[in-house]
ROSE-4610 file (N, C-alpha, C; in Angstrom, 1 decimal, always signed):
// ROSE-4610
residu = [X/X/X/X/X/X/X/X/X/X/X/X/X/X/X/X/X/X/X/X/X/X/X/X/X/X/X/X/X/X/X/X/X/X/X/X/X/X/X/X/X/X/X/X/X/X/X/X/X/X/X/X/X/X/X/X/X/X/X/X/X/X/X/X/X/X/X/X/X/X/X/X/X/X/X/X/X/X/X/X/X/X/X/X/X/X/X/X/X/X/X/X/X/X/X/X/X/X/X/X/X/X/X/X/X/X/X/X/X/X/X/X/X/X/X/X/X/X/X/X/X/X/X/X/X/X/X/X/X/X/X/X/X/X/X/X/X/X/X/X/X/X/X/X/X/X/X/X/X/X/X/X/X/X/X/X/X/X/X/X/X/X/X/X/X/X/X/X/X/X/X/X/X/X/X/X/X/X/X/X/X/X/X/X/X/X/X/X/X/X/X/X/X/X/X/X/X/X/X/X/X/X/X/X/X/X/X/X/X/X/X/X/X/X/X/X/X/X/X/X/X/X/X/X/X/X/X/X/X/X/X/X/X/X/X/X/X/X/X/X/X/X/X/X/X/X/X/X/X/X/X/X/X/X/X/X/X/X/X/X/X/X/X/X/X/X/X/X/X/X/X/X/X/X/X/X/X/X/X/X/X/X/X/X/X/X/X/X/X/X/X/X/X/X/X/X/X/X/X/X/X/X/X/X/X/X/X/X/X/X/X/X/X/X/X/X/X/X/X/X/X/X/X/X/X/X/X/X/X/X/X/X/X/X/X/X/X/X/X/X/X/X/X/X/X/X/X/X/X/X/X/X/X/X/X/X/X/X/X/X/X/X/X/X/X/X/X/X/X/X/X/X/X/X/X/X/X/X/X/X/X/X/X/X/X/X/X/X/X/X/X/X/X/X/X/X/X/X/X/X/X/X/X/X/X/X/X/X/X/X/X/X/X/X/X/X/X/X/X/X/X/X/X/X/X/X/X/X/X/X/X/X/X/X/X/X/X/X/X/X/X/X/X/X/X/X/X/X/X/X/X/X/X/X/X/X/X/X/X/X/X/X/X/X/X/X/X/X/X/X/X/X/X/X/X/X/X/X/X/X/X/X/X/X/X/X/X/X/X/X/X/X/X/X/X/X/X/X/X/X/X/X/X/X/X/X/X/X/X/X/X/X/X/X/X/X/X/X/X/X/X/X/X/X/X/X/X/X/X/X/X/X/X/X/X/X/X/X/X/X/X/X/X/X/X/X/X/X/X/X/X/X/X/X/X/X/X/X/X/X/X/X/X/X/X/X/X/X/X/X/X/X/X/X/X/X/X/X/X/X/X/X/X/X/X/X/X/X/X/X/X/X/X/X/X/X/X/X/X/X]
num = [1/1/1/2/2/2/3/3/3/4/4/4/5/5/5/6/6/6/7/7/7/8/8/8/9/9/9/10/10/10/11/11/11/12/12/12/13/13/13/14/14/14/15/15/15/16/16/16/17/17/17/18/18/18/19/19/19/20/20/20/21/21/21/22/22/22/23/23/23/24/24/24/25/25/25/26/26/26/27/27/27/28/28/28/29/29/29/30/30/30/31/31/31/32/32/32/33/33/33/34/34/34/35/35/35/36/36/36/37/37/37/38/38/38/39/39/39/40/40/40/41/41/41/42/42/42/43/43/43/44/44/44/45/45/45/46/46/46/47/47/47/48/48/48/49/49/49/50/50/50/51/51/51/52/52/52/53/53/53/54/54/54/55/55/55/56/56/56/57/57/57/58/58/58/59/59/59/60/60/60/61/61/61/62/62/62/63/63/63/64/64/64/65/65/65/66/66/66/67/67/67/68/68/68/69/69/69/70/70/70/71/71/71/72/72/72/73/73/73/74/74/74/75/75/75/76/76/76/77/77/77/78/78/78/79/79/79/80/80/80/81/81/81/82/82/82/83/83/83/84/84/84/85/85/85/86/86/86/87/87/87/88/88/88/89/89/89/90/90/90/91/91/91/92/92/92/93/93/93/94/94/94/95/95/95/96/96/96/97/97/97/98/98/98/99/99/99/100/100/100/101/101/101/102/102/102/103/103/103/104/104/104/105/105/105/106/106/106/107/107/107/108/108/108/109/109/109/110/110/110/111/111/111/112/112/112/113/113/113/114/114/114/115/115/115/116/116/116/117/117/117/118/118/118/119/119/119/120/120/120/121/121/121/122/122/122/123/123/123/124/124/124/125/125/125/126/126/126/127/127/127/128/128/128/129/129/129/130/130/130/131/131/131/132/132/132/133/133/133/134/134/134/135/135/135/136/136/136/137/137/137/138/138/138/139/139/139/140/140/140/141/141/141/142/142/142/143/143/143/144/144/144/145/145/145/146/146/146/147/147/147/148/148/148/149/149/149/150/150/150/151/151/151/152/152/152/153/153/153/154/154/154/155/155/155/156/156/156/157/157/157/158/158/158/159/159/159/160/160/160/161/161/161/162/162/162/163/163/163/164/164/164/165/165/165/166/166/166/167/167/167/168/168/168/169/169/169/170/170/170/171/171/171/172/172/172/173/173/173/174/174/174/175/175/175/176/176/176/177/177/177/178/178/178/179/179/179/180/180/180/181/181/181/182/182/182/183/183/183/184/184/184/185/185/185/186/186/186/187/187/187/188/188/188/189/189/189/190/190/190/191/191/191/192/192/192/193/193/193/194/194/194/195/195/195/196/196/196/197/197/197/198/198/198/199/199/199/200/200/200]
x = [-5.1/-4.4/-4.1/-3.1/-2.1/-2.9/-3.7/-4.3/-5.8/-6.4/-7.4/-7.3/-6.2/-6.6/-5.9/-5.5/-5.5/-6.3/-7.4/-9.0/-8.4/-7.7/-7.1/-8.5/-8.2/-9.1/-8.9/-7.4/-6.8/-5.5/-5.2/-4.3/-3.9/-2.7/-1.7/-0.9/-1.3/-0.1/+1.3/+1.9/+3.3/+3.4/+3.2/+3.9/+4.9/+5.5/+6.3/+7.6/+8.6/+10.0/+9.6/+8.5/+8.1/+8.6/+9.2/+9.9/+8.9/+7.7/+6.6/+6.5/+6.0/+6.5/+5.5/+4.7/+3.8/+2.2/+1.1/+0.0/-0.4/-0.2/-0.3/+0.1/+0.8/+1.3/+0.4/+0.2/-0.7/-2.4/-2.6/-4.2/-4.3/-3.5/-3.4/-3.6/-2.8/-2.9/-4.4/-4.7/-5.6/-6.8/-7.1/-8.2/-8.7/-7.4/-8.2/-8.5/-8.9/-9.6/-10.7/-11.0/-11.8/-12.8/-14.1/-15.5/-16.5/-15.7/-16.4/-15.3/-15.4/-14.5/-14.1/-12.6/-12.3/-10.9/-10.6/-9.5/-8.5/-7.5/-6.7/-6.1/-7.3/-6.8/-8.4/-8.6/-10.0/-9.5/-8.5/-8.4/-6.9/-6.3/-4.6/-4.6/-3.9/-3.5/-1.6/-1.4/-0.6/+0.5/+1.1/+1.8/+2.6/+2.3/+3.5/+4.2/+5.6/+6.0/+7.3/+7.7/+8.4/+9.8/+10.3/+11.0/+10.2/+9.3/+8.4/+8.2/+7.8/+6.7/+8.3/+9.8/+10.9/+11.2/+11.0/+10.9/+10.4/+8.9/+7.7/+8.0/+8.3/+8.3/+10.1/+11.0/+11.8/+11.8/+10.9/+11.0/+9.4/+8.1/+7.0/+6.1/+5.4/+4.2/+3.4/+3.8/+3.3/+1.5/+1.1/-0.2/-1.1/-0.7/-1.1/-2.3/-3.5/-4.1/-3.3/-2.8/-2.1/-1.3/-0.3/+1.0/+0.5/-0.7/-1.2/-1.5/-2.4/-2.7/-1.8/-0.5/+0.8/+1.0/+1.5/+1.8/+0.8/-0.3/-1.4/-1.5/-1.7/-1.7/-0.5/-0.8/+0.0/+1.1/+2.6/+3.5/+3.3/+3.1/+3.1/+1.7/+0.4/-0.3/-1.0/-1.4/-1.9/-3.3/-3.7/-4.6/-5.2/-6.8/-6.7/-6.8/-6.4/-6.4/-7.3/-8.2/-9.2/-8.8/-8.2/-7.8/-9.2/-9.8/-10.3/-10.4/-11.7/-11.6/-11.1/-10.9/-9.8/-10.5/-11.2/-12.2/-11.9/-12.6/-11.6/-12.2/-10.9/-11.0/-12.2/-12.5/-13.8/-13.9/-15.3/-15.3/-14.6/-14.9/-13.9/-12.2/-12.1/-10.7/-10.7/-11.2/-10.6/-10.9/-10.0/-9.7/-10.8/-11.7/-12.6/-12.9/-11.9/-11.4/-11.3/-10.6/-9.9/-8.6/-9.2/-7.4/-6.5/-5.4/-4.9/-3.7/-2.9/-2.2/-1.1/+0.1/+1.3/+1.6/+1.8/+2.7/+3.3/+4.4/+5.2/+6.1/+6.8/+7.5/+8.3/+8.4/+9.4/+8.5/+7.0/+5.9/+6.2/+6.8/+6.7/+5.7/+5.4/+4.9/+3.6/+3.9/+2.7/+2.2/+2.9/+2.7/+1.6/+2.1/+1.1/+0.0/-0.3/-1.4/-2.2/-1.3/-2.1/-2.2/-2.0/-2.7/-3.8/-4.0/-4.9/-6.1/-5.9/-6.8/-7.7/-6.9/-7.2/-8.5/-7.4/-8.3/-9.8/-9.9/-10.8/-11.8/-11.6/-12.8/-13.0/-12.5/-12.8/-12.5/-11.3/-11.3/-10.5/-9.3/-8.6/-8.1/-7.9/-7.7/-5.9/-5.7/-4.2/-3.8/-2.4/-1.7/-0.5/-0.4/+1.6/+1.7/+2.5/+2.9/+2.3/+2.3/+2.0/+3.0/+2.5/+3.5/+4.5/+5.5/+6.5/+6.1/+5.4/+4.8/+2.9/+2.9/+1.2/+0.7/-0.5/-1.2/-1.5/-1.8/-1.9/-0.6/-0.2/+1.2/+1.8/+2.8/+3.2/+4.1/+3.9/+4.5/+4.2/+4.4/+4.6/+6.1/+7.2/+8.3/+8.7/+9.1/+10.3/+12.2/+12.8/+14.0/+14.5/+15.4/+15.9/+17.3/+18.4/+19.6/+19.6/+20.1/+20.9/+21.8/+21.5/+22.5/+23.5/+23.6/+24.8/+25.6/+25.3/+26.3/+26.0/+25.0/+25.2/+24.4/+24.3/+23.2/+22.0/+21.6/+20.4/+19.2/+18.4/+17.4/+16.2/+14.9/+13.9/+12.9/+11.9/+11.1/+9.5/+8.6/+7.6/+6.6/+5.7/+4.4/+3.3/+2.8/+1.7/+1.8/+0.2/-0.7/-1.6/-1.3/-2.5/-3.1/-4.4/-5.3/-6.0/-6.0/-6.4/-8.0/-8.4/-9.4/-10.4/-10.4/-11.4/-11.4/-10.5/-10.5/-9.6/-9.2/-8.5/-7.1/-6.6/-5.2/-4.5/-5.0/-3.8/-3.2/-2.0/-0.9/-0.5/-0.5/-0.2/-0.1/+0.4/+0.8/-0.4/-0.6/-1.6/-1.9/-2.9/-3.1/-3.5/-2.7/-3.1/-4.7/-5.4/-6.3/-6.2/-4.9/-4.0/-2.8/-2.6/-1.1/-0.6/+0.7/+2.0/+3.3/+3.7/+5.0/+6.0/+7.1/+7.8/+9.2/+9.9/+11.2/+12.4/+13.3/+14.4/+15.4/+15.3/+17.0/+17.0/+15.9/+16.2/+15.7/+15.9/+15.8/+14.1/+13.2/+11.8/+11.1/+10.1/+8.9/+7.7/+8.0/+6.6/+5.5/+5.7/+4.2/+3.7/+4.7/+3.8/+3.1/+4.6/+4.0/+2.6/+2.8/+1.9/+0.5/+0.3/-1.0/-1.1/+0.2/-0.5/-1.3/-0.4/-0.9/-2.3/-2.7/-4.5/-5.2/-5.3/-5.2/-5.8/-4.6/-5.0/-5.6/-5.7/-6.4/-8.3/-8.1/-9.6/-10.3]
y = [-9.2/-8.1/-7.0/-6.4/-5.3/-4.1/-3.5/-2.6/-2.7/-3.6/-4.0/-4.0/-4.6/-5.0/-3.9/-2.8/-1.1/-0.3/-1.1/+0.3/+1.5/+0.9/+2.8/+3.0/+4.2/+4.9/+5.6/+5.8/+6.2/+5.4/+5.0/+4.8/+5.7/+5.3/+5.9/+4.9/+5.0/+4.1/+5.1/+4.8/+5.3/+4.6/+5.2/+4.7/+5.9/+6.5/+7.6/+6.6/+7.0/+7.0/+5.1/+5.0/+3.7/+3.3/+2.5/+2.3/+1.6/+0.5/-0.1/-1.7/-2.5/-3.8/-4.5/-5.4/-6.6/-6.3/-6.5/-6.1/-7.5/-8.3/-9.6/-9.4/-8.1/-7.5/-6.2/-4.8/-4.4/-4.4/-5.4/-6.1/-6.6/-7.5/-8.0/-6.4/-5.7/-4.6/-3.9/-3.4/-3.0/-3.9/-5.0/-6.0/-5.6/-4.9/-4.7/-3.5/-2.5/-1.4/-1.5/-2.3/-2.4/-3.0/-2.2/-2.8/-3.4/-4.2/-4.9/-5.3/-5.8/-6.7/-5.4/-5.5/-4.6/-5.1/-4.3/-4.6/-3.5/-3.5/-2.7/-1.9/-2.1/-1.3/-1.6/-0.4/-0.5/-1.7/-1.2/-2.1/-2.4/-3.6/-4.2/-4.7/-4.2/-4.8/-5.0/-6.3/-6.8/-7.2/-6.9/-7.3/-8.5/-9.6/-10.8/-10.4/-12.0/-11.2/-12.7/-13.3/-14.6/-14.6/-13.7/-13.3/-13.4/-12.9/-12.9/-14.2/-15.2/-16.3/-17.1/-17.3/-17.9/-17.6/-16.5/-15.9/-16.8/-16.5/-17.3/-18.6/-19.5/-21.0/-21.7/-20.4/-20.5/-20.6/-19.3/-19.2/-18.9/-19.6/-19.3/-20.6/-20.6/-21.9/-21.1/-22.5/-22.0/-22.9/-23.9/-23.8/-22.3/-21.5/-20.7/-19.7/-18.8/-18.9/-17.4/-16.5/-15.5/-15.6/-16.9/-17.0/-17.6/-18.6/-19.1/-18.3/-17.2/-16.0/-15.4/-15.1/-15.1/-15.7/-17.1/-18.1/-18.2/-18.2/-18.8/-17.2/-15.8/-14.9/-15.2/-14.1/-14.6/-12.9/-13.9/-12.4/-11.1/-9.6/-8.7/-8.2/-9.2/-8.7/-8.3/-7.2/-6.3/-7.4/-7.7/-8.0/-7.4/-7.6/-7.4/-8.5/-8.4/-9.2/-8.6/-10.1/-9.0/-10.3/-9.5/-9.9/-10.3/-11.1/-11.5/-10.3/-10.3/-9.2/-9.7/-8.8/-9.1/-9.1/-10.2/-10.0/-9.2/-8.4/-8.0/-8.7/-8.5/-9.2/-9.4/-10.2/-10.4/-9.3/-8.3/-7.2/-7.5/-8.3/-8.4/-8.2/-8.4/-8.4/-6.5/-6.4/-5.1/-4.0/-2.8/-1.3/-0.9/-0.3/+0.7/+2.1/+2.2/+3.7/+5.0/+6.1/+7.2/+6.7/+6.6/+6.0/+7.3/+7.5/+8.3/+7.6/+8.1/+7.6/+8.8/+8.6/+9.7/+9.1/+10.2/+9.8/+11.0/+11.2/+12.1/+11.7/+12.8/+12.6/+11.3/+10.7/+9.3/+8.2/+8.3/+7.2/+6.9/+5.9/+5.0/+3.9/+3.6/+2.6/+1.7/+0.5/+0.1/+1.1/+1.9/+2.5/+3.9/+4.5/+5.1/+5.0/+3.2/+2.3/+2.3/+2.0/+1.6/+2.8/+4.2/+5.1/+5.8/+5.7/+5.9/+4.7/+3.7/+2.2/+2.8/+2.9/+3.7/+5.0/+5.7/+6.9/+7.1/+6.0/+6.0/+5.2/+4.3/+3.6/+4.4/+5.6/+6.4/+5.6/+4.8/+4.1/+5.0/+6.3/+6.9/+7.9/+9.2/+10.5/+10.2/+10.9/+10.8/+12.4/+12.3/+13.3/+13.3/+14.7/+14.8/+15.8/+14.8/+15.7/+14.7/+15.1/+14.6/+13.4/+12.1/+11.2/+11.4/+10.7/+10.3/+9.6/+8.4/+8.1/+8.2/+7.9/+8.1/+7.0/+6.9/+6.0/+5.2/+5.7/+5.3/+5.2/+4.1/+3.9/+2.8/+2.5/+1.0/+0.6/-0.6/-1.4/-2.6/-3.9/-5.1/-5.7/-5.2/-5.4/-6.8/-7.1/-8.7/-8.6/-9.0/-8.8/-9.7/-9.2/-10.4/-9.7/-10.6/-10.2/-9.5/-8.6/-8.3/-9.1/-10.0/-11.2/-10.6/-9.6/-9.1/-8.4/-7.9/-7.6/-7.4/-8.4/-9.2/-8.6/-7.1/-6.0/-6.5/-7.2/-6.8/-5.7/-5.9/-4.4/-5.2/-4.3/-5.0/-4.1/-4.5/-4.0/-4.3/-3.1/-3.1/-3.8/-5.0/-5.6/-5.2/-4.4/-4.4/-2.6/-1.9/-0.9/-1.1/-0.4/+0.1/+1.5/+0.8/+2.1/+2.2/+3.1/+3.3/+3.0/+3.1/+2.4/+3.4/+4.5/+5.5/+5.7/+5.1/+5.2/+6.1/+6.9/+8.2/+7.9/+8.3/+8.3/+9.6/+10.6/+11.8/+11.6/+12.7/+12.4/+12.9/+12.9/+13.4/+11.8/+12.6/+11.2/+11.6/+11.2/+10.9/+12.1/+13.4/+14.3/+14.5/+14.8/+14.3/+14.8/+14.6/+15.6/+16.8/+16.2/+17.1/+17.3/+18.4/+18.5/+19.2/+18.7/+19.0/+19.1/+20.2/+20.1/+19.3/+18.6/+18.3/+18.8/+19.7/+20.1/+19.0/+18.8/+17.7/+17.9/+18.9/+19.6/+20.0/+19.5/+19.7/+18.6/+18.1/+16.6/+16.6/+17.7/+17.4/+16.8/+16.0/+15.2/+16.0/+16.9/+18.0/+17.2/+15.9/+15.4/+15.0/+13.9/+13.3/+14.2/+15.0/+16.1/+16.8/+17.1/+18.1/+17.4/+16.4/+15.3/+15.6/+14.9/+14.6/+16.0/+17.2/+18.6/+18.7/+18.2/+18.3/+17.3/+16.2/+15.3/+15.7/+16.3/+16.6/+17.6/+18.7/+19.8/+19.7/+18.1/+18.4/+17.3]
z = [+21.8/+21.1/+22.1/+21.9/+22.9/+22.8/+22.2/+21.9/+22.5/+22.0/+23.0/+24.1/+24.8/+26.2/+26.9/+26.3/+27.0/+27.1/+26.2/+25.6/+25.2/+24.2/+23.8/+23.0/+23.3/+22.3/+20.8/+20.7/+19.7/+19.0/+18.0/+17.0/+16.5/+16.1/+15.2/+14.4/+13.1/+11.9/+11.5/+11.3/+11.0/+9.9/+8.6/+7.0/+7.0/+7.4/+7.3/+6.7/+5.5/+5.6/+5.4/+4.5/+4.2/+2.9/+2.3/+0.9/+0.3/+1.0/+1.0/+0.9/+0.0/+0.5/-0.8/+0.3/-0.4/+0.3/-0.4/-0.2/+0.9/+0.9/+2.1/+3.0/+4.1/+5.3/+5.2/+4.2/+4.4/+4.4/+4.2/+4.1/+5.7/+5.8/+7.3/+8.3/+8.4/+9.2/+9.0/+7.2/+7.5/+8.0/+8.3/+8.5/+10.2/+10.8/+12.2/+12.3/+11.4/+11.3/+10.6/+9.5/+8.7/+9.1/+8.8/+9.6/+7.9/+6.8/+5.7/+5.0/+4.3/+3.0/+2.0/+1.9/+1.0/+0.4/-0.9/-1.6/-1.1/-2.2/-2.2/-3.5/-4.3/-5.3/-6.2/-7.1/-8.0/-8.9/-9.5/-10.5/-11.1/-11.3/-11.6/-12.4/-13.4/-15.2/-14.4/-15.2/-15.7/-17.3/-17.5/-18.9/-18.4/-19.5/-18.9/-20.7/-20.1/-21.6/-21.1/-22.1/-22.3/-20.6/-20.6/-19.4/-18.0/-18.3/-16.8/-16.6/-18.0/-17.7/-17.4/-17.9/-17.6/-15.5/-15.6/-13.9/-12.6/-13.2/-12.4/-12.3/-13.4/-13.8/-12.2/-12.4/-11.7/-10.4/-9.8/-9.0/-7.7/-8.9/-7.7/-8.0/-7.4/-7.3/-8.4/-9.3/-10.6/-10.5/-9.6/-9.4/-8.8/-8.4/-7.9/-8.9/-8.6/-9.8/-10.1/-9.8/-9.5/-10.7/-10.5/-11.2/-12.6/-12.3/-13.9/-15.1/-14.6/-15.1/-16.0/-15.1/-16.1/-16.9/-16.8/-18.0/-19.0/-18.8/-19.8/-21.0/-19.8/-21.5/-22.6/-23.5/-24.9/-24.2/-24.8/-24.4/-24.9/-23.9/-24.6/-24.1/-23.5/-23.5/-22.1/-22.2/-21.2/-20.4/-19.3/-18.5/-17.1/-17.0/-15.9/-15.2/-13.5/-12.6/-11.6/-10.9/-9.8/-8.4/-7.0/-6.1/-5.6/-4.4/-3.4/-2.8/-2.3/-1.3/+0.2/+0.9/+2.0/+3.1/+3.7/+5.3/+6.6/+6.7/+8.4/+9.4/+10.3/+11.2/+12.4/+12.8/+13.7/+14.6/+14.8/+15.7/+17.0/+17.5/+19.0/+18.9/+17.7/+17.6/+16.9/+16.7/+15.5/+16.9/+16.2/+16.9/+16.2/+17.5/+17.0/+17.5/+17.8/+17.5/+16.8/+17.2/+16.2/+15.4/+14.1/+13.5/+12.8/+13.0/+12.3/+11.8/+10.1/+9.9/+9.2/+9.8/+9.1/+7.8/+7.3/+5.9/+5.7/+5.0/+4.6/+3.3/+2.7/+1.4/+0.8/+2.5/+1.7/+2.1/+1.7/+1.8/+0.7/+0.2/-1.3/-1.7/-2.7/-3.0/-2.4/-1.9/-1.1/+0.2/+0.9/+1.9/+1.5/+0.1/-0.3/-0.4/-1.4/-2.0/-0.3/+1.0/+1.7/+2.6/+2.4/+3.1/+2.4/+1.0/+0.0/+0.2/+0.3/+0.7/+1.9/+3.3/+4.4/+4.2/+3.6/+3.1/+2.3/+1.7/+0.6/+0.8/+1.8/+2.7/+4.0/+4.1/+5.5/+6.8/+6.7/+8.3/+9.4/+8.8/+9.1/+8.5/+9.6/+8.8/+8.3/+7.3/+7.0/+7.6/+7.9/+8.5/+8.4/+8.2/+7.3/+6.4/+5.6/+4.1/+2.5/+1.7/+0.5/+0.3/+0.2/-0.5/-0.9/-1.0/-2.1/-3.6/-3.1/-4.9/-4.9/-6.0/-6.1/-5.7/-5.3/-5.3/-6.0/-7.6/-8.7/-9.4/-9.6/-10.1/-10.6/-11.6/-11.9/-11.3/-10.5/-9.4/-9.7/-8.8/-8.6/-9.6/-9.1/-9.6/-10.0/-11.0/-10.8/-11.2/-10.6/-11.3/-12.2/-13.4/-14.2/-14.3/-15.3/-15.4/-16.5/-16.8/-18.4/-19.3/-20.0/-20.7/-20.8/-21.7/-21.7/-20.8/-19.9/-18.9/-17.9/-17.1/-15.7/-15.4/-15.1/-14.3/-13.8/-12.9/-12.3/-12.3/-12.9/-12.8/-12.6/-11.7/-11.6/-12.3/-12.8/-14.0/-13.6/-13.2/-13.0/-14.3/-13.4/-14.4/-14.2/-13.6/-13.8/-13.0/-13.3/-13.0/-12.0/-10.6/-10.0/-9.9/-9.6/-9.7/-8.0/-7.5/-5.9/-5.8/-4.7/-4.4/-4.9/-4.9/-5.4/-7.0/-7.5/-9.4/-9.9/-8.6/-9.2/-9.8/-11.0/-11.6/-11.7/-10.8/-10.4/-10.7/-11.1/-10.7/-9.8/-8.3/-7.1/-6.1/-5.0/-3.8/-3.3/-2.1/-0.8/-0.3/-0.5/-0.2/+1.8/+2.4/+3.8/+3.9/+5.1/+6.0/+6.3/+7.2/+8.2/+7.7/+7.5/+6.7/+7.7/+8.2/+9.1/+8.2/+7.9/+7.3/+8.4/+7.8/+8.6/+8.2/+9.4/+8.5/+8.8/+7.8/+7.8/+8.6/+8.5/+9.1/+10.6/+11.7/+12.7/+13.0/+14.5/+15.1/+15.7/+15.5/+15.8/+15.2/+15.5/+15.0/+15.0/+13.9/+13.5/+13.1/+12.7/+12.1/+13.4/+14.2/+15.5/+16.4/+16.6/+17.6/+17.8/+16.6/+15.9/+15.6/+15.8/+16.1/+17.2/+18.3/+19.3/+20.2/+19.8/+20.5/+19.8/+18.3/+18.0/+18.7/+19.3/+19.9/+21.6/+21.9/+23.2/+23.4/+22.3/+22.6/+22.5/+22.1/+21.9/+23.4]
């Protein structure tokens, strides 16, 4: 690993201006900071519902136990789902380091879930501005069509809840709060690390 074999002593994640994604790329990342087995969320209710279960059947490995889950509730009904916990990676391999991570107003979605994950197992200070979405939020999108008039829209199934239980309604409260202003070409969040950074 590139990081290792520099002996840095310090990290930096960049979720900044993150739209967010799939929790199977943010787990992987966090796994080389993480010093035990952890999730990424307290706790994930799902709603399936005849559409969803037509969706799945279409378009995923319906052996999966993930996707079963889906099909087998009755439509309409609310569930919880409990993920695996996620191993980190072998100490030789992992950063053991200072971690810091930016976030700012246009942290969306997983990027939030995974600087809140971060945050709430203490692996890294956050630095920036408050989220764009919450932590706590309903996500895991699927798309379908509109019979009647073709429109595409994608429609959140399921609720998460952050690793600490909290359902604020607020984004990712930094550590370090760095405003960042829009309207000029400076990087007040980075900067503004790396000057705490060096000053110490």
């Amino acid at each position: 690993m590139e990081i290792k074999g520099e002996e840095s002593k310090t990290l930096i994640i960049d979720l900044r201006n993150n739209g967010g994604g799939d929790n199977s790329f943010s787990d992987y990342l966090v796994s080389y900071i993480a010093d035990k087995p952890f999730n990424w969320n307290a706790n994930f209710t799902l709603k399936t519902s005849q559409i969803l279960k037509d969706h799945v059947r279409k378009n995923y490995d319906t052996t999966d136990v993930y996707w079963q889950a889906v099909l087998t509730h009755k439509n309409g009904e609310i569930y919880d789902y409990t993920f695996e916990e996620y191993q980190p990676q072998p100490e030789e391999k992992r950063f053991l380091g200072k971690v810091y991570v930016l976030v700012n107003r246009q942290s969306h979605s997983q990027s939030a879930v995974t600087a809140a994950q971060i945050q709430d197992y203490e692996w890294g200070t956050i630095v920036g501005e408050e989220t764009g979405d919450y932590p706590s939020l309903l996500a895991s999108q699927f798309p379908y069509i509109l019979p009647h008039t073709g429109i595409p829209v994608k429609v959140a199934k399921g609720f998460i809840v952050r690793v600490n239980g909290s359902t604020k309604e607020e984004g990712v409260i930094p550590d370090i709060f760095i405003k960042d202003h829009l309207l000029d070409e400076k990087d007040e969040i980075l900067e503004g690390l790396l000057r705490k950074i060096r000053s110490r």
